[in-house]
N, C-alpha and C positions, 0 to 999 in steps of 0.2 A: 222624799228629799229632805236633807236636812236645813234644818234652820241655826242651828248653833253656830256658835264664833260670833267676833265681835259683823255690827252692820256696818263698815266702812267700803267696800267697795262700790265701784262703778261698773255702770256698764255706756260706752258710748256707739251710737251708731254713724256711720260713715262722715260724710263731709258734703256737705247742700253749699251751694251758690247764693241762698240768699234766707233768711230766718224763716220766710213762709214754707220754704219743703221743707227746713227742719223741723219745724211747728205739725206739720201736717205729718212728715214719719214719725214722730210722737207719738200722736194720737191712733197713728197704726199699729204701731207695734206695741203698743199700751193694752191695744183690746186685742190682738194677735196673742201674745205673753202675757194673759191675765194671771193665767198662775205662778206664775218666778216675776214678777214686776208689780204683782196688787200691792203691797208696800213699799215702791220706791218714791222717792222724791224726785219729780220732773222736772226736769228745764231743759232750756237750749243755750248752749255757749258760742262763744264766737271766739274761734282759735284763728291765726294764721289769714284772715282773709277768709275763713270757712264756718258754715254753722254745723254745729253737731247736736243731735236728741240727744238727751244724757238722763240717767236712771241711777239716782244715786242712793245710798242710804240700805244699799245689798248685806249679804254674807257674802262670802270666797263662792261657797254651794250655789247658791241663788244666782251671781254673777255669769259664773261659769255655764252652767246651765243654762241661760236663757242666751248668753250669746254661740254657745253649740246646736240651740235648736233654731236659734234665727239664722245661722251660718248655714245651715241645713237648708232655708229657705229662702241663698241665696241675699241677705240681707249682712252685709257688709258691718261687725262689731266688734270691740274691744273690750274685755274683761278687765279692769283696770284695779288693781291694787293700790291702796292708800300709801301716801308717801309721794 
């Protein structure tokens, strides 16, 4: 996999009801996708009334990649380009 390009993207996973299931799919999909997410920067945001795990500090590569194999696992993400 490549690692080149600038590290701006993101990766977000779905929308949680309240910080603790965002907090706890974090830390799932953290040790799930240790290889496309061992260098991202964690947190959880609070959009709309919703919390989202967020993976930030990607490549386009890395982005991309970890949200087609968590999509594959039924795990609900956005590949999010900067901007």
């Amino acid at each position: 996999m490549s690692s080149s390009g600038p590290a701006d993207w993101t990766v977000r996973i779905a929308g949680f009801s309240n910080r603790y299931m965002a907090e706890r799919a974090l830390l799932k999909v953290a040790l799930r996708e240790m290889a496309t997410l061992d260098v991202a920067t964690r947190s959880v945001e609070s959009r709309s009334g919703s919390f989202h795990a967020v993976f930030s500090g990607l490549t386009a590569d890395r982005a991309r990649t970890a949200c087609a194999r968590l999509s594959a696992q039924d795990v609900p993400c956005d590949a999010v380009a900067p901007g």
